[in-house]
KOLKEGU-151512 format. One record per residue (C-alpha): residue in one letter; y, x, z. Coordinates in pm, whole numbers, padded with zeros to 5 digits, always signed. Each point is the difference from the previous one (the first is absolute). Layout:
KOLKEGU-151512
aYXZ...
end
This chain:
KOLKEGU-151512
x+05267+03008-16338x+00261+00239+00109x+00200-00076+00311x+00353+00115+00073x+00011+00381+00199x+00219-00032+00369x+00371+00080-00077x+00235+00118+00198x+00340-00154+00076x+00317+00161+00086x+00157-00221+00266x-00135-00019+00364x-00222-00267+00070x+00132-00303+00241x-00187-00145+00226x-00264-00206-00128x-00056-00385+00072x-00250-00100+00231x-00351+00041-00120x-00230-00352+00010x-00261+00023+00272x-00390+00076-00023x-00061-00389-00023x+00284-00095-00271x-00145+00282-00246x-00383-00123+00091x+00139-00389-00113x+00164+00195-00306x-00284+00170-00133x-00195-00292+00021x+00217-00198-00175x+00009+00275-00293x-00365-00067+00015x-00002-00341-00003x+00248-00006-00256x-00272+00251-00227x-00271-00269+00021x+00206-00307-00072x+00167+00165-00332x-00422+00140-00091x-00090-00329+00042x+00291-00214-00146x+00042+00197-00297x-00249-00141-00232x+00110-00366+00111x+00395+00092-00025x-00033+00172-00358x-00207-00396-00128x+00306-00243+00140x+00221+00283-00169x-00118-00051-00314x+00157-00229-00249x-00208-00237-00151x+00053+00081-00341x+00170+00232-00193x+00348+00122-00058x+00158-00269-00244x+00348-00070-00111x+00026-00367+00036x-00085+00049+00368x+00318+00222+00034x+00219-00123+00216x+00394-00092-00056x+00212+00305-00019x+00267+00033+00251x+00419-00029-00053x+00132+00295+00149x+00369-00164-00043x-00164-00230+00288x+00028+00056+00362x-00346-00173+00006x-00117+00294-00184x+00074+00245+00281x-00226+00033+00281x+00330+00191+00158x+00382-00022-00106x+00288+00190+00160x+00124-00402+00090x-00371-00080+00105x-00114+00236+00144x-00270-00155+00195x-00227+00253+00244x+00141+00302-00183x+00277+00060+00305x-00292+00004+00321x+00037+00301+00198x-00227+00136+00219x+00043-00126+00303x+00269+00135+00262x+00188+00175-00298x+00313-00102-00089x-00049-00108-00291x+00013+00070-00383x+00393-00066-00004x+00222+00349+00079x+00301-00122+00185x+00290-00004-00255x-00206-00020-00320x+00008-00337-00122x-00165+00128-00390x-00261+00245-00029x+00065+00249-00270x-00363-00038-00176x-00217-00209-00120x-00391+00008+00029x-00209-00174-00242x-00352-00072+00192x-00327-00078-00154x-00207-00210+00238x-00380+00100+00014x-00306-00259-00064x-00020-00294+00168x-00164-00256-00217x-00366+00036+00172x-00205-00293-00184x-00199-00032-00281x+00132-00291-00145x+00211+00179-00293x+00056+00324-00127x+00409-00009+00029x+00174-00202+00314x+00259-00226-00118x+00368+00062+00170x+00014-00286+00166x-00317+00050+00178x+00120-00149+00385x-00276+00233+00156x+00074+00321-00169x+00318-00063+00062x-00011-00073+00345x-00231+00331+00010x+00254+00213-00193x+00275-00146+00246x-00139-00039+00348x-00232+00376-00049x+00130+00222-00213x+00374-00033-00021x+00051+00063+00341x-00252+00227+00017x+00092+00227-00279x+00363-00137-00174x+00153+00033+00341x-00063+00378+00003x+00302+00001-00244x+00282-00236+00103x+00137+00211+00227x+00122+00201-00348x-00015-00209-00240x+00007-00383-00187x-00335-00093-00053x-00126-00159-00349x-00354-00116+00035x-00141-00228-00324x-00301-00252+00034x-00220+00109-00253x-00338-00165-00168x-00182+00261+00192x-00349+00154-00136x-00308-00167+00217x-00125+00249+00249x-00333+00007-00215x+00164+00189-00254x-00006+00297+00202x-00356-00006+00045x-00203-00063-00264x+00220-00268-00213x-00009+00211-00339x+00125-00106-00269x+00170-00295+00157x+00079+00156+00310x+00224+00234-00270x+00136-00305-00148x+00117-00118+00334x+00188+00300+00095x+00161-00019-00350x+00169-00331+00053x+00111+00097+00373x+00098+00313-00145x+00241-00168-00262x+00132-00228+00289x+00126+00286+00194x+00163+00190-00295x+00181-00315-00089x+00128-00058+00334x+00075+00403+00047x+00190-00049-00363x+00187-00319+00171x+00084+00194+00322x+00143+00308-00232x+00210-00261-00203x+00144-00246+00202x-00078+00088+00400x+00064+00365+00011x+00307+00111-00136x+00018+00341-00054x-00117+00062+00365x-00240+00231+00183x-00341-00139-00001x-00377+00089+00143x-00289-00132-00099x-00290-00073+00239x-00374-00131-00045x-00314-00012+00180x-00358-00086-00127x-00002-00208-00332x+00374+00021+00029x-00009+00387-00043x-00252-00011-00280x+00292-00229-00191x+00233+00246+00103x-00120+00322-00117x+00016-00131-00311x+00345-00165-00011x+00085+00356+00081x-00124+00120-00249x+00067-00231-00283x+00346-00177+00149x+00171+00306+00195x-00157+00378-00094x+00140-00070-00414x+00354-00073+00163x+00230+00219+00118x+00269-00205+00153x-00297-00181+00182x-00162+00299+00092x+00368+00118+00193x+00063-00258+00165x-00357-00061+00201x-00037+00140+00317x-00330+00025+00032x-00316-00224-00061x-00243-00045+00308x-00344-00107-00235x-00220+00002+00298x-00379-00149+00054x-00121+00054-00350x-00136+00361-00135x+00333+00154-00221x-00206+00249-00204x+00126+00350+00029x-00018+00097-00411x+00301-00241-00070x+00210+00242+00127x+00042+00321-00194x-00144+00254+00204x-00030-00220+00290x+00328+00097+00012x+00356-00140-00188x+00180+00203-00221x+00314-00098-00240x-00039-00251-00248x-00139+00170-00320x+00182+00197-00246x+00097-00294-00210x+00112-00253+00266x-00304-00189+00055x-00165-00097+00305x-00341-00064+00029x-00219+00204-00245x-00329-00081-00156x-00308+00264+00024x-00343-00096-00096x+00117-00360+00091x+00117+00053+00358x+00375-00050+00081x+00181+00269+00182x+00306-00093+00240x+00264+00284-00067x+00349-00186+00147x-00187-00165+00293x-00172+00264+00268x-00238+00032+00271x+00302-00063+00302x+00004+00376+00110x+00134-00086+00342x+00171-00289+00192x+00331+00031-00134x-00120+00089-00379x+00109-00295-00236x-00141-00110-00368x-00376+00027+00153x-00318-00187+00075x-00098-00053+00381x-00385-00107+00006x-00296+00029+00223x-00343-00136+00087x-00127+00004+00354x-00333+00022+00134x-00141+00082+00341x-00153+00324+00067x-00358-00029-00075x+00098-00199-00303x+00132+00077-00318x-00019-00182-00378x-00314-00207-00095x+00031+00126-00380x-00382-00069-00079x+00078-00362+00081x+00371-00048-00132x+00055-00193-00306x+00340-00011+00034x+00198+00175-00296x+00374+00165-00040x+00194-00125-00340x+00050+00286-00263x+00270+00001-00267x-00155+00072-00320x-00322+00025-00211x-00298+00083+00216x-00182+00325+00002x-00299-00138-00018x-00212-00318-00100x-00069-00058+00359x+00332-00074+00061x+00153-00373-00063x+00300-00078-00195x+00234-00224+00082x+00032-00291-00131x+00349+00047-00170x-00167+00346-00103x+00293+00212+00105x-00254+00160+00312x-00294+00033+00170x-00190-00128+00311x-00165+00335+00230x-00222+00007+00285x+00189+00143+00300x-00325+00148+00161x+00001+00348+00053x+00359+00021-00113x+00251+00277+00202x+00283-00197+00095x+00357+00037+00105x+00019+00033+00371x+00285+00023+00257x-00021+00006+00377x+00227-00275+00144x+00050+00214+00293x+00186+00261-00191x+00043-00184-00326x-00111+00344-00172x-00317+00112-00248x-00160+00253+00215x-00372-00025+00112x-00105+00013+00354x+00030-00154+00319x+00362-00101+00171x-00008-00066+00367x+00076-00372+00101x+00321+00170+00207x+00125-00001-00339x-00122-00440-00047x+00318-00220+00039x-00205-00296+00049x-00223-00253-00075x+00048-00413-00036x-00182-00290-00058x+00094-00368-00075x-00018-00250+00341x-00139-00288-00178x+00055-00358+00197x-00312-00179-00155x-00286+00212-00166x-00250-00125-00223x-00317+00085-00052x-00129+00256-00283x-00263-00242-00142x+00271-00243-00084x+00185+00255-00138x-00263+00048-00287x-00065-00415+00010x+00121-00223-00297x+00341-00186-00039x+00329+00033-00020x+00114-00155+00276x+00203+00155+00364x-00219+00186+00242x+00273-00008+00272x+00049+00357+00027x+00309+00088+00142x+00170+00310+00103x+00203+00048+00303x+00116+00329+00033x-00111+00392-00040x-00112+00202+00324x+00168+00268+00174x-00044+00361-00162x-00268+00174+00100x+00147+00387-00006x-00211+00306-00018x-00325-00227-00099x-00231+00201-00269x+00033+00380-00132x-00043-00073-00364x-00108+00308-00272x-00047-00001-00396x-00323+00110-00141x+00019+00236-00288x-00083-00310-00263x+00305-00190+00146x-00143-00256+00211x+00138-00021+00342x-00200+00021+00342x+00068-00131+00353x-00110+00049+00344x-00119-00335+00151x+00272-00258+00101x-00050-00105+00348x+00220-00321-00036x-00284-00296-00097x+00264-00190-00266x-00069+00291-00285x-00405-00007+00098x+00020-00323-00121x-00081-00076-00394x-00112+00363+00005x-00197+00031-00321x-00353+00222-00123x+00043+00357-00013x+00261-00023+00306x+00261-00124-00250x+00334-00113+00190x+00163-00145-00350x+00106-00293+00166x+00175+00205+00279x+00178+00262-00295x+00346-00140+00056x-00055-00117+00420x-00136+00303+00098x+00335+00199-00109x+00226-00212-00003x+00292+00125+00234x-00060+00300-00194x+00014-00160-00320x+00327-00166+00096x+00189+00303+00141x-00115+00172-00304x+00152-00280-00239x+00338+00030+00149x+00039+00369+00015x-00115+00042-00339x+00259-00223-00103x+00278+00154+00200x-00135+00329-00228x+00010-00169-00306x+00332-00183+00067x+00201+00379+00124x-00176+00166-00289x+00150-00236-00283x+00337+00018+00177x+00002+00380-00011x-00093-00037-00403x+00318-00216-00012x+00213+00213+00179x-00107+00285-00234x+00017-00204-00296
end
């Protein structure tokens, strides 16, 4: 597998933090090796309690959620829960004087239903919810509330299984989450946002909902497509070919958006972002250790596709307006978070704003994670670390994936998965950078419309 090439950088380096000593890395390496075994051995065990018991089936489906109900809404602007942790010793996500942000972010939470026990989660799941709440809202929702109001729905999330070997049900699944999260992003549009600025951000199953709500509910739209900032779909493989080119051009010749060819769909409003202050574009990346890199022989996980399939191999939907595709071996959309731009190659860590992970006041273990019922684990979060400046160099391979050196800080070894996979670190392991990034690509976006209405 190819590996990003060194690449130089045009500001001086500062001085570097403080390297961990002989005996810190020894205790690291061997808990990357310990880590190794225990998913080698685990695996076969994890992927049985994953399982559902029986197959995808509609009376099983769980009530659909009322988006005109705060209940609904893992995050409001008037509850906003965990979004508004800062890191700690920052002064928090409030500038002095600004009472209102001037965008909104609408933010997809990734998988957290972990059991076997049904193929969709129901809303009112207490333990998802106290997941989705307590882990990844301040671990990943926060990164925006500096900037923005944050709108995050419950949804009847897909079962983990579905990701890894569930077909056809584990399809089905994604389906019905799927059509949760374009009914609440249809609710947000119609009675939440008004006319506003607005991002969108994802990570893991979240981001394979939202690559296609942009393409189905924003890309045909042009007063949509103007008004989003940017959308941050990180954690979850956005293939390369839906972009013409790789690239974005202007919508076609006869006002449409996305175009069909040979079944694929083709973003032409929306963009790879082009650099930190371009607007109208798609931030995403996948990060793996070096040494690492994609596990395609063993991925069954699969990228939705607007239109008839190609080929038999490929699974319709079952609405038949797309298709299912294997993501394997796909060339994806990357962009370094330490200079928010497409090109390959190594960036120093000079260049690394900072890293942050979630202070949790009770942990729980992972085997009761994947254990049945619905009820509280008693996880609760009470805070978000320091940044950790200057912490990995981090370089894009020439398929799109994105490498880092080894973080020395043992909170992002943790929950380190095979093939040196840091998914569940995308969003903490950048996250000062993905937060000064947010607000100055708002600022842009905000002097650039102003200048159009000046003009106008």
């Amino acid at each position: 597998m190819n590996r990003p090439e060194n690449r130089r950088t045009d500001s001086p380096a500062p001085p570097r933090p403080r390297r961990p000593g002989i005996l810190r890395r020894l205790l690291l390496a061997w808990q990357r090796l310990l880590s190794g075994l225990a998913w080698l051995l685990l695996t076969p065990l994890l992927l049985w309690r994953l399982r559902p018991r029986r197959e995808f089936a509609q009376r099983d489906v769980p009530e659909p959620p009322d988006y005109s109900r705060p209940e609904s809404w893992a995050v409001l602007p008037e509850a906003p829960g965990n979004s508004q942790m800062a890191p700690l010793g920052s002064a928090g996500h409030r500038t002095e004087g600004i009472d209102e942000p001037v965008a909104d972010c609408f933010y997809i939470h990734p998988t957290m239903h972990l059991r076997g026990t049904s193929w969709n989660a129901a809303v009112g799941d207490e333990r998802i919810g106290e997941l989705v709440d307590q882990l990844v809202v301040p671990g990943q929702a926060s990164a925006f509330a500096r900037s923005c109001r944050i709108y995050a729905p419950r949804y009847r999330q897909a079962t983990l299984y579905s990701f890894v070997g569930g077909r056809p049900s584990g399809r089905r699944a994604l389906e019905l989450a799927y059509s949760d999260v374009r009914a609440a992003f249809e609710q947000f549009l119609e009675q939440r946002n008004q006319g506003r600025p607005y991002f969108v951000a994802s990570h893991s199953q979240g981001s394979c909902h939202a690559i296609r709500l942009l393409e189905e509910c924003i890309e045909p739209y042009p007063e949509r497509c103007s008004r989003l900032v940017a959308a941050y779909v990180i954690g979850y493989t956005f293939p390369r070919d839906k972009f013409a080119d790789g690239q974005a051009g202007a919508p076609n010749a006869d006002g449409h958006g996305a175009s069909r060819s040979h079944g694929e769909a083709v973003f032409e409003r929306l963009h790879p972002c082009r650099g930190p202050l371009d607007n109208g574009c798609v931030v995403a990346w996948d990060t793996f250790g070096r040494g690492g890199g994609p596990l395609h022989r063993s991925d069954r996980a699969e990228v939705w596709y607007s239109g008839a399939p190609r080929s038999p191999a490929h699974a319709e939907c079952s609405d038949g307006s797309g298709h299912w595709r294997r993501r394997a071996h796909m060339a994806v959309l990357g962009i370094n978070p330490l200079t928010f731009e497409t090109a390959t190659g190594w960036v120093g860590r000079e260049n690394h704003r900072g890293a942050v992970h979630l202070l949790l006041a009770a942990r729980v273990s992972p085997t009761a994670l994947f254990s049945a019922g619905r009820g509280a684990l008693g996880v609760r979060a009470r805070g978000l670390s320091r940044v950790h400046p200057m912490h990995v160099d981090a370089g894009l391979a020439e398929d799109g994936y994105l490498y880092i050196s080894e973080p020395w800080v043992a909170a992002f070894q943790q929950a380190v998965m095979p093939g040196r996979s840091f998914h569940n670190h995308d969003y903490g392991l950048f996250y000062a950078d993905l937060e000064e990034n947010v607000a100055a690509r708002l600022a842009a976006f905000v002097a650039q419309r102003a200048g159009r209405l000046a003009s106008a």
